[in-house]
C-alpha positions as CSV (number, residue, x, y, z in Angstrom):
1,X,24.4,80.7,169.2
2,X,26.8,81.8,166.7
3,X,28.7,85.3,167.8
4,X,28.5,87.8,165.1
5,X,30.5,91.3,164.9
6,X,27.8,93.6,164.9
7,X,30.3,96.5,163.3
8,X,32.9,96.3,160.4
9,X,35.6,99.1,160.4
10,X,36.7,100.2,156.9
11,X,39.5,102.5,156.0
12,X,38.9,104.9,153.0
13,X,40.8,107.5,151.1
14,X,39.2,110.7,151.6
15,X,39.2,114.1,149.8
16,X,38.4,117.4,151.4
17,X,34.9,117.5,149.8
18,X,33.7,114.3,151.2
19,X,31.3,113.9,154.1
20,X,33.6,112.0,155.9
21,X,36.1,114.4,156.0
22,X,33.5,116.7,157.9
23,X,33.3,113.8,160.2
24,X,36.9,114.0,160.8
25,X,37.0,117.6,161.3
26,X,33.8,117.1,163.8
27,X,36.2,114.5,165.8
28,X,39.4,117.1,165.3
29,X,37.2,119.1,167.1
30,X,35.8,116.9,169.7
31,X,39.6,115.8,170.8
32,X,41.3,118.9,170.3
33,X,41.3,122.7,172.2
34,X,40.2,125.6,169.9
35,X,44.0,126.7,169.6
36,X,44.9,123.2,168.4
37,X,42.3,122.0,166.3
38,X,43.6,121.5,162.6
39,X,41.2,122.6,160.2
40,X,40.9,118.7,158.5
41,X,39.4,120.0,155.0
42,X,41.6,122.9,154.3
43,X,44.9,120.7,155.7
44,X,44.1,118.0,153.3
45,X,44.0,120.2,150.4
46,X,47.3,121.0,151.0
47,X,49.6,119.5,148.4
48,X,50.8,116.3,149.2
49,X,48.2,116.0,152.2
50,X,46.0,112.6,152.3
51,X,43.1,111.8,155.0
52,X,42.1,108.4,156.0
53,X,39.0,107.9,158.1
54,X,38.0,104.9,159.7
55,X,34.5,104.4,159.5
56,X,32.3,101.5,161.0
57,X,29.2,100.4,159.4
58,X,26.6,98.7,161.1
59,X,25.0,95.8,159.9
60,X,21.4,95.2,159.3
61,X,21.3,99.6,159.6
62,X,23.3,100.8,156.9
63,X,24.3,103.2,159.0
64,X,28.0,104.8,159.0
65,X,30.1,106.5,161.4
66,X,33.7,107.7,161.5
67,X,35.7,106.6,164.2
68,X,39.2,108.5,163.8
69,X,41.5,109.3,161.2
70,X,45.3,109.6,159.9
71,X,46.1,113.1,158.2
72,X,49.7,112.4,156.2
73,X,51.6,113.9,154.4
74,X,53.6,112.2,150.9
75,X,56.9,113.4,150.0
76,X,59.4,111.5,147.1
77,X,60.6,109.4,150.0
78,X,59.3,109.9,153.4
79,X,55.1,110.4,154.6
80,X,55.1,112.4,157.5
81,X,51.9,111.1,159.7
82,X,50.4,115.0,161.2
83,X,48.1,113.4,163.0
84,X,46.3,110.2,164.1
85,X,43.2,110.5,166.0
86,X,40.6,108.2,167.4
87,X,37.5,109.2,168.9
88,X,38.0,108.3,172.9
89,X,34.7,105.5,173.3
90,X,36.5,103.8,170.1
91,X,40.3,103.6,171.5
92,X,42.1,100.3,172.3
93,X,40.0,98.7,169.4
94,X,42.9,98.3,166.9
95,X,41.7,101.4,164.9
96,X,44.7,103.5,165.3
97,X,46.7,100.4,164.5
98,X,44.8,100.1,161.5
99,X,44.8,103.7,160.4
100,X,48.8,103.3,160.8
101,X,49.1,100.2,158.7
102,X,47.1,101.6,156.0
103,X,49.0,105.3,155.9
104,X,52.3,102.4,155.6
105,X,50.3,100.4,152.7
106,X,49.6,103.7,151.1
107,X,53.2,104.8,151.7
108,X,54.3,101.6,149.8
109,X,52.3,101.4,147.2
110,X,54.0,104.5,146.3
111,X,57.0,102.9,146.6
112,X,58.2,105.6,149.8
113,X,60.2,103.8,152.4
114,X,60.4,105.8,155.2
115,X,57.4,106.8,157.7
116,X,58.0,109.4,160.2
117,X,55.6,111.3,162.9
118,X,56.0,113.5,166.3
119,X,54.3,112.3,169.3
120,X,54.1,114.1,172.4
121,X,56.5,112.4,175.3
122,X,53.6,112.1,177.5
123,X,51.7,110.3,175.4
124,X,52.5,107.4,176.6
125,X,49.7,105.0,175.0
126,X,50.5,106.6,171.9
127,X,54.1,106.1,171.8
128,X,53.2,102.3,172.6
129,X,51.3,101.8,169.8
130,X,54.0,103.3,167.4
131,X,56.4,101.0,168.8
132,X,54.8,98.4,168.8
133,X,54.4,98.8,165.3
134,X,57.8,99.2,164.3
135,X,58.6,103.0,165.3
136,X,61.6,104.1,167.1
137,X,62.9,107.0,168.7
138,X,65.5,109.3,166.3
139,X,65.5,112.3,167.8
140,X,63.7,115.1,171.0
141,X,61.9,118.0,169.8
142,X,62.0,120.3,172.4
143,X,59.1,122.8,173.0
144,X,57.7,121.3,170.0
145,X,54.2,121.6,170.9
146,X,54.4,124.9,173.1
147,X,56.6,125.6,175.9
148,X,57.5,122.2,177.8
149,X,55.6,120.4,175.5
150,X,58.5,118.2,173.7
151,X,57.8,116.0,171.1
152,X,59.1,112.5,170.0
153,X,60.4,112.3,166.2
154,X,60.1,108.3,165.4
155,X,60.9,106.8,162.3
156,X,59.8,103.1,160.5
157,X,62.0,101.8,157.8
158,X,59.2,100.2,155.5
């Protein structure tokens, strides 16, 4: 019997006005408090603001569904990753790897060469991932989140 992937995650540029983008924003929701939650469509209306949304189709249903996103911001030389997010059943999948290497293609592509983001000290799995992919530590944020919340600033050279 020949083993077949029964998904296929893609990553897609999204604007604001596109159903994915809803998606994201349902998943913003899902992952985030009230207090927290970004608003995905107005944030990536914002000048320079891009959204990409994984989204996994299933074969032989034609079915789609996103699975997470990266919201980044592009300056003349530096995106600024706001925030990666991967819905909790579809973490440790590669996705957020994924969604990183793509913002990094994007980044490129556009001839940037520096990608920077926050990550909360505690977030352990997170701050693996971004090492792993060539992040590292340039400076502590404190309170950066809210009141003993500090964040992480990394950097990649691309």
């Amino acid at each position: 019997i020949m083993p077949s992937l029964p998904t296929v995650v893609h990553i897609a540029l999204v604007s604001p006005e596109d159903k994915w983008c809803a998606q994201c924003h349902t998943i913003e929701t899902q992952c985030y408090p009230e207090r927290e939650a970004l608003n995905i469509s107005n944030e990536s209306s914002k000048p320079g603001m891009h959204i990409l949304c994984a989204h996994q189709s299933v074969e032989n249903e034609g079915s789609n569904t996103c699975l997470g996103y990266v919201l980044f911001q592009k300056t003349s030389r530096c995106v600024a990753i706001i925030k990666i997010v991967v819905l909790p059943a579809s973490r440790r999948q590669g996705i957020g790897k994924k969604l990183l290497k793509s913002a990094a293609e994007f980044a490129m592509d556009k001839c940037i060469t520096i990608c920077s983001l926050n990550v909360e000290e505690t977030n352990s799995a997170a701050i693996s991932l971004y090492k792993s992919e060539g992040f590292s530590v340039v400076y502590r944020r404190e309170d950066f989140y809210a009141l003993r919340r500090h964040a992480l600033q990394m950097e990649k050279e691309l």
